[in-house]
Z-matrix of the N, CA and C atoms (Angstrom, degrees):
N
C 1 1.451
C 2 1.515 1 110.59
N 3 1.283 2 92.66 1 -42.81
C 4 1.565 3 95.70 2 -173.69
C 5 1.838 4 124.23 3 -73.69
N 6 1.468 5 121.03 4 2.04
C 7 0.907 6 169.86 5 -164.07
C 8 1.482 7 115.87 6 -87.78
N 9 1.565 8 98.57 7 -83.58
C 10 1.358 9 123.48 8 148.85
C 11 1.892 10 114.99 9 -27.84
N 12 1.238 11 87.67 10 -80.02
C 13 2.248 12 98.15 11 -178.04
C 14 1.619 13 85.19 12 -16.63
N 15 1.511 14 101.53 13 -79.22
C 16 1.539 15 137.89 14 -148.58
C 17 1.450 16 93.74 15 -14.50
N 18 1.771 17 85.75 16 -69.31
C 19 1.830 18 111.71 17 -155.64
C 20 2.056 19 106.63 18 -56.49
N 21 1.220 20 86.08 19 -52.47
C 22 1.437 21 113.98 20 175.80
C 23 1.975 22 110.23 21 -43.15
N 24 1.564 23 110.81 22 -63.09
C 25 1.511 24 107.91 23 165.26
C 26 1.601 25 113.04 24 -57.80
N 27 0.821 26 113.88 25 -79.22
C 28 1.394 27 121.24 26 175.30
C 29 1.891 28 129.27 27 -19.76
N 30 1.447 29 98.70 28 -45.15
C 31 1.560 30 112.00 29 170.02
C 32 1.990 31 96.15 30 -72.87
N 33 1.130 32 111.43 31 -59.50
C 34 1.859 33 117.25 32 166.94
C 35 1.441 34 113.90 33 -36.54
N 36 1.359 35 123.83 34 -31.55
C 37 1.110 36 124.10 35 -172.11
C 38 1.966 37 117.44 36 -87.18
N 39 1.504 38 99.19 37 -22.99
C 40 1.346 39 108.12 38 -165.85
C 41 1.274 40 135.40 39 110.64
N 42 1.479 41 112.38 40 -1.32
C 43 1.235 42 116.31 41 -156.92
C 44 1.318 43 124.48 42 -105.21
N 45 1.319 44 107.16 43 22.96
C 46 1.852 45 123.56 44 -157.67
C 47 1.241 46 84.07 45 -143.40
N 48 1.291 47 130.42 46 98.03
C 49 1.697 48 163.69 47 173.70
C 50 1.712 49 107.86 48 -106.04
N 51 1.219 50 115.30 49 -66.68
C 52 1.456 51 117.24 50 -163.99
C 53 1.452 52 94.03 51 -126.33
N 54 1.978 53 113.75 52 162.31
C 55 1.465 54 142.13 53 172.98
C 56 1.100 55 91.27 54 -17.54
N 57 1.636 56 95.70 55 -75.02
C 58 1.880 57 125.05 56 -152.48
C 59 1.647 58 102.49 57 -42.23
N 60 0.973 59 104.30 58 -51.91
C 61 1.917 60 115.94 59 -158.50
C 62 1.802 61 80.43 60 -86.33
N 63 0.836 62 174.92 61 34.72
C 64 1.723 63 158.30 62 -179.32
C 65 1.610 64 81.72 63 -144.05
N 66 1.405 65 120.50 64 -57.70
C 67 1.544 66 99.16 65 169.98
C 68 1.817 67 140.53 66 -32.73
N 69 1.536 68 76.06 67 -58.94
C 70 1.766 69 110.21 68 -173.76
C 71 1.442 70 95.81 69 -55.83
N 72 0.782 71 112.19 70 -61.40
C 73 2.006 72 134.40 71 178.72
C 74 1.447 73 102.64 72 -32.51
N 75 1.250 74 115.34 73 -72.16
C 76 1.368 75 138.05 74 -175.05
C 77 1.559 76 116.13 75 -55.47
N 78 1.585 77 108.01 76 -45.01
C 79 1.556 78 98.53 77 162.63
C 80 1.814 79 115.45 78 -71.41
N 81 1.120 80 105.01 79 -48.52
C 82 1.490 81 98.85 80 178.30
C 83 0.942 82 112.26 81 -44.84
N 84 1.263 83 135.58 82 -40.94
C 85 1.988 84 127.11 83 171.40
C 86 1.470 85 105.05 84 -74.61
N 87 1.346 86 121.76 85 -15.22
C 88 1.822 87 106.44 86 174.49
C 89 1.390 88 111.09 87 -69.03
N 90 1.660 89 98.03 88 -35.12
C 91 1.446 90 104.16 89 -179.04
C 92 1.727 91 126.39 90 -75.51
N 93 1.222 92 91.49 91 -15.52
C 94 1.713 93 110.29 92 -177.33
C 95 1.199 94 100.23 93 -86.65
N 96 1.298 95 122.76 94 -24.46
C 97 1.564 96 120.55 95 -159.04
C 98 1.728 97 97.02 96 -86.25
N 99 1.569 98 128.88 97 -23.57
C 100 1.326 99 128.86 98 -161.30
C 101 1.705 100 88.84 99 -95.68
N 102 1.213 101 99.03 100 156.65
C 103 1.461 102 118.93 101 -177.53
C 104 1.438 103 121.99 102 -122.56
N 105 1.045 104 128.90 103 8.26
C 106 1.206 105 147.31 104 161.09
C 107 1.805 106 127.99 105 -142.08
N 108 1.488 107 120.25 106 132.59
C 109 1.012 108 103.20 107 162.12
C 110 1.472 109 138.14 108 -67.67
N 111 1.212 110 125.92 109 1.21
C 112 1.230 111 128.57 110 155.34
C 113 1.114 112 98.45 111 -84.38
N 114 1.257 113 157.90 112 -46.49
C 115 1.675 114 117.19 113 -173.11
C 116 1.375 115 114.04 114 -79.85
N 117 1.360 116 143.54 115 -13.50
C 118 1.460 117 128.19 116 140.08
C 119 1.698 118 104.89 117 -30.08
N 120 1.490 119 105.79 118 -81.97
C 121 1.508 120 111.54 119 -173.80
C 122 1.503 121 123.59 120 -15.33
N 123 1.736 122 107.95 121 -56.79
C 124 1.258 123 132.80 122 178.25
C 125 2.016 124 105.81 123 -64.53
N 126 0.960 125 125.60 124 -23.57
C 127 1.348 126 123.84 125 -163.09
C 128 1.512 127 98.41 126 -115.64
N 129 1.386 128 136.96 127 1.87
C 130 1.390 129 146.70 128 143.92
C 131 1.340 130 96.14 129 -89.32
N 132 0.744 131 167.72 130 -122.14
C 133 1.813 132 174.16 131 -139.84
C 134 1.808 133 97.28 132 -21.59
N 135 1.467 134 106.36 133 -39.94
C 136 1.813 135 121.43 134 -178.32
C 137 1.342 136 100.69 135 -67.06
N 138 1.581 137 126.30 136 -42.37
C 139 1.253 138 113.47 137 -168.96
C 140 1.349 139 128.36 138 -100.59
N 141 1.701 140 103.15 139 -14.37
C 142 1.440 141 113.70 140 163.27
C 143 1.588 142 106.55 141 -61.83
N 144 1.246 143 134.39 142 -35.04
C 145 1.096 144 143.58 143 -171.93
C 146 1.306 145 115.90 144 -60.34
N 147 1.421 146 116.08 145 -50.98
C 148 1.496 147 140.19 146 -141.91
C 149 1.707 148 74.74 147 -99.92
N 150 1.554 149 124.61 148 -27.58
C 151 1.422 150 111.23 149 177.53
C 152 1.627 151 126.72 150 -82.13
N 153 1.224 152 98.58 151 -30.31
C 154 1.108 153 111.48 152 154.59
C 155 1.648 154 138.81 153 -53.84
N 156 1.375 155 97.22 154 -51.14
C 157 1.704 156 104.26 155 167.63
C 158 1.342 157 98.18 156 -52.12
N 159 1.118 158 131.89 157 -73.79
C 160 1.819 159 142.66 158 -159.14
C 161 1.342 160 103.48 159 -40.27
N 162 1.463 161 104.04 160 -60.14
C 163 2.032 162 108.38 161 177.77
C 164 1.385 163 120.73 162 -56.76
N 165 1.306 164 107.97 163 -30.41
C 166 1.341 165 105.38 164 171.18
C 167 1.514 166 122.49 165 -79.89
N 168 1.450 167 122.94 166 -42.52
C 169 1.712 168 130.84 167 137.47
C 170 1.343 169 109.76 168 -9.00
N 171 1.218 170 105.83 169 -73.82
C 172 1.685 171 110.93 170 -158.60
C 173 1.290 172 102.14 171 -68.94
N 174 1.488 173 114.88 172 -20.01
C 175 1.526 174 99.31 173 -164.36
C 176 1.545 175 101.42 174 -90.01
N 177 1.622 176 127.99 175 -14.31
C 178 1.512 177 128.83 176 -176.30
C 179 1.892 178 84.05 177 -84.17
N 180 1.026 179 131.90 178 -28.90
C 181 1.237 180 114.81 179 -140.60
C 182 1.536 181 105.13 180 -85.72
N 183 1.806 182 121.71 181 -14.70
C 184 1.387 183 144.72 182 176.95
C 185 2.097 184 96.52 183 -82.06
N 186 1.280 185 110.80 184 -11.88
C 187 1.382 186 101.47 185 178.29
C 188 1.714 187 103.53 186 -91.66
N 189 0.925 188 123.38 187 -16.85
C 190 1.705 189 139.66 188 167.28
C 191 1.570 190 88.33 189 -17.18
N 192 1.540 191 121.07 190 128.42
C 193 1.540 192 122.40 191 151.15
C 194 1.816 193 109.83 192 -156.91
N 195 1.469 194 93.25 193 127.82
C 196 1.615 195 101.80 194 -159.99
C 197 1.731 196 99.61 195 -49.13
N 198 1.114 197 118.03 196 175.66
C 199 1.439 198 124.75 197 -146.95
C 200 1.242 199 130.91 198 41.78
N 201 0.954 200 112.39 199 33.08
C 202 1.933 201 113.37 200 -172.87
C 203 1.794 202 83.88 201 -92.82
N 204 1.462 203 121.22 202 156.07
C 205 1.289 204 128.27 203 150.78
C 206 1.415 205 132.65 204 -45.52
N 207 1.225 206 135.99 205 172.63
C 208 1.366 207 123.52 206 148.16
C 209 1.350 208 129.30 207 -73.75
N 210 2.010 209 112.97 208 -15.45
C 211 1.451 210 116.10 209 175.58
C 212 1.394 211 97.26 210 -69.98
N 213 1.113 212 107.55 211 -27.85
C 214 2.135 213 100.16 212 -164.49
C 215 1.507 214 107.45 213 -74.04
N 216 1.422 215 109.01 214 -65.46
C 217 1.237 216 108.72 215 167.98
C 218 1.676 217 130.37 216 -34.69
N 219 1.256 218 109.74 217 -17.80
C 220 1.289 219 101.85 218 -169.73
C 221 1.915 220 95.27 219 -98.66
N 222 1.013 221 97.00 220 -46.12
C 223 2.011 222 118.89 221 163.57
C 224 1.758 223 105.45 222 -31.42
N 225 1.325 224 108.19 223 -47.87
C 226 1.600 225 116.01 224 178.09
C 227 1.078 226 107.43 225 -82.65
N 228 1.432 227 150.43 226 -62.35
C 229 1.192 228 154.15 227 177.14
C 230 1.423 229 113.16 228 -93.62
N 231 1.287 230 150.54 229 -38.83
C 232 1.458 231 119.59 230 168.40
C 233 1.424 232 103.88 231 124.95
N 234 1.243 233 134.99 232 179.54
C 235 1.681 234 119.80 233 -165.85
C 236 2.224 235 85.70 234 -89.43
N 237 1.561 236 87.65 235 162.10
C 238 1.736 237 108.36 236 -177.66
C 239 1.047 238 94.46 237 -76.60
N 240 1.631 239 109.47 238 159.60
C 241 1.496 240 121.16 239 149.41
C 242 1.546 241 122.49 240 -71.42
N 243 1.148 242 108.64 241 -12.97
C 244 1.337 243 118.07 242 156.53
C 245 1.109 244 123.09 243 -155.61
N 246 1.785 245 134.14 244 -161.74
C 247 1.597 246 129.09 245 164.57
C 248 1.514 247 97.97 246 -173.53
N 249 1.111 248 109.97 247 106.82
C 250 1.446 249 130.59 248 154.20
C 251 1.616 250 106.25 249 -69.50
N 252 1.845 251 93.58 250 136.15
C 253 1.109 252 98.52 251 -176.08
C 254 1.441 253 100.64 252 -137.55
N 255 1.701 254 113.81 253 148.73
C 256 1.267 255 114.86 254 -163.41
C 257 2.148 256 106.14 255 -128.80
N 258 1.055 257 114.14 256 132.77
C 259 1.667 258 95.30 257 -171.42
C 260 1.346 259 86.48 258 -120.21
N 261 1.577 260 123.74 259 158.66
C 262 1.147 261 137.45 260 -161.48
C 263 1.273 262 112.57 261 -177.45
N 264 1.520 263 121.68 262 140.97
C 265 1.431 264 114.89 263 -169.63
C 266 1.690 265 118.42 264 -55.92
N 267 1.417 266 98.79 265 -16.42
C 268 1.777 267 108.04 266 178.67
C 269 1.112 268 131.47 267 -96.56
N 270 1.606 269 109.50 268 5.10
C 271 1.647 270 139.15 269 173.69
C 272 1.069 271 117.72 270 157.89
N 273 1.387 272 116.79 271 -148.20
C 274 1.465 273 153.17 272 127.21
C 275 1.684 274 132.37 273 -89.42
N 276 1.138 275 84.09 274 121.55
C 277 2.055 276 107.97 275 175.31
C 278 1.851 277 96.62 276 -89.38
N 279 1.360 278 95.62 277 154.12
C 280 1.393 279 106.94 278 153.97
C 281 1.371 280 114.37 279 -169.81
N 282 1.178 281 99.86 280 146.17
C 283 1.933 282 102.11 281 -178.64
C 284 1.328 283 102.07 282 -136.18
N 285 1.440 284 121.37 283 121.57
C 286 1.255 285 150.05 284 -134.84
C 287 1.795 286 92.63 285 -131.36
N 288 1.196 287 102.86 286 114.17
C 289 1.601 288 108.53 287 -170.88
C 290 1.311 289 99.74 288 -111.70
N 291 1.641 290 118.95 289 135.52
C 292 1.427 291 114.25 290 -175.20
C 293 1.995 292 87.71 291 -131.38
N 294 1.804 293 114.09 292 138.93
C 295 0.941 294 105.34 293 172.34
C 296 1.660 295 109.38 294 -130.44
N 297 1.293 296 103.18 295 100.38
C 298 1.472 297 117.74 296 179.41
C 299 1.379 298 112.96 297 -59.23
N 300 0.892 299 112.76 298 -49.22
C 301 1.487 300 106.60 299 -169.35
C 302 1.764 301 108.66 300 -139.10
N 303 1.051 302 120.43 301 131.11
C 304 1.694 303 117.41 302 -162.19
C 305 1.418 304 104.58 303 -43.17
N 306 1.380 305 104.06 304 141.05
C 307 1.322 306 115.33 305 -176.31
C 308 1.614 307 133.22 306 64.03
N 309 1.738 308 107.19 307 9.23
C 310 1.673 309 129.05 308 -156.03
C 311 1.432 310 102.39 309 -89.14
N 312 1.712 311 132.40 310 18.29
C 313 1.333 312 91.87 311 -131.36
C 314 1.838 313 115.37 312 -77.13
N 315 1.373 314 98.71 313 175.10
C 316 1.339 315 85.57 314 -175.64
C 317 2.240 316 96.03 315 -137.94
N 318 1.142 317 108.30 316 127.75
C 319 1.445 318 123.62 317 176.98
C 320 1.349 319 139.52 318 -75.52
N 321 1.135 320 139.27 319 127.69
C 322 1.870 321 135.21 320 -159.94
C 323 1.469 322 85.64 321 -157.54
N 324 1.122 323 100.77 322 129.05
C 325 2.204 324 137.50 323 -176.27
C 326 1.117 325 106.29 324 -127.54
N 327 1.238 326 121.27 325 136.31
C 328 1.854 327 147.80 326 179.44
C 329 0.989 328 95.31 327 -147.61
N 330 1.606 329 96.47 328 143.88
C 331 1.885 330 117.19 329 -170.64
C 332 1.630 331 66.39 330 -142.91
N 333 1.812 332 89.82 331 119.12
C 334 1.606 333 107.73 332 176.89
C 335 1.628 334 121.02 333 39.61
N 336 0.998 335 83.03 334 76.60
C 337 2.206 336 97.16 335 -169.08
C 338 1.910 337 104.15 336 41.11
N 339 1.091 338 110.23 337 34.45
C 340 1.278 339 94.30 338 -166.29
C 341 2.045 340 112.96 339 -120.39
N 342 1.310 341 123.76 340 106.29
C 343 1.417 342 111.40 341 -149.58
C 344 1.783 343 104.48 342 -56.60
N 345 1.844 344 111.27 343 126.16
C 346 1.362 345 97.87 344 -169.44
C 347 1.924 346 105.44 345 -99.60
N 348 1.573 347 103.51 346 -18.29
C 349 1.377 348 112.90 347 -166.10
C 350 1.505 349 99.73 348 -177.33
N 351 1.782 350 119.08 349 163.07
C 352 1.367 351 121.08 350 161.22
C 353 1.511 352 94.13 351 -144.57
N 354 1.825 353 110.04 352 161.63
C 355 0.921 354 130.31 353 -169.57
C 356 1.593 355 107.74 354 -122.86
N 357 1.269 356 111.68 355 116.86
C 358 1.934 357 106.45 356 178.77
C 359 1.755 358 110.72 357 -89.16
């Protein structure tokens, strides 16, 4: 909320002209908006983290090679954020949605547990 005021006076005031300065602006109220220096602390420690998971993602996700199983695949990357599943007199489909990073998504397909393709 307190964040909000900030951004909110400040745009009222005139002072958000260009990118650069509406950026700058905008962190200074993220930073105004926290009330302790430990929860900055705590919300850098969150994103080194959250960077970490991703690098390590990306880095199983370049080991991807069609015919791998569905046990392996999941062994390399970890359970999906989701899995569509498709039944058909000629098997099973599945498309295995992984979302690294909001809005990232990234795609892995098995025709009968079997890796057929992925989509970045």
């Amino acid at each position: 909320m307190k964040k909000l005021i900030c951004v909110i006076f400040l745009f009222c005031a005139g002072c958000i002209s260009t990118y650069e300065e509406n950026e700058r602006i905008y962190r200074i109220a993220e930073i105004m908006s926290h009330t302790t220096p430990e929860e900055l602390a705590a919300e850098a420690t969150a994103r080194e983290a959250a960077a970490k998971i991703r690098s390590i993602f990306y880095s199983h996700w370049a080991r991807l090679r069609l015919g791998l199983s569905s046990d392996e695949v999941f062994e390399l990357l970890g359970q999906p954020d989701k899995i569509n599943k498709t039944v058909t007199v000629f098997g099973i489909s599945e498309q295995w949605v992984y979302e690294p990073i909001k809005f990232a998504y990234r795609f892995v397909y098995f025709e009968n547990n079997i890796l057929t393709a992925w989509q970045e």
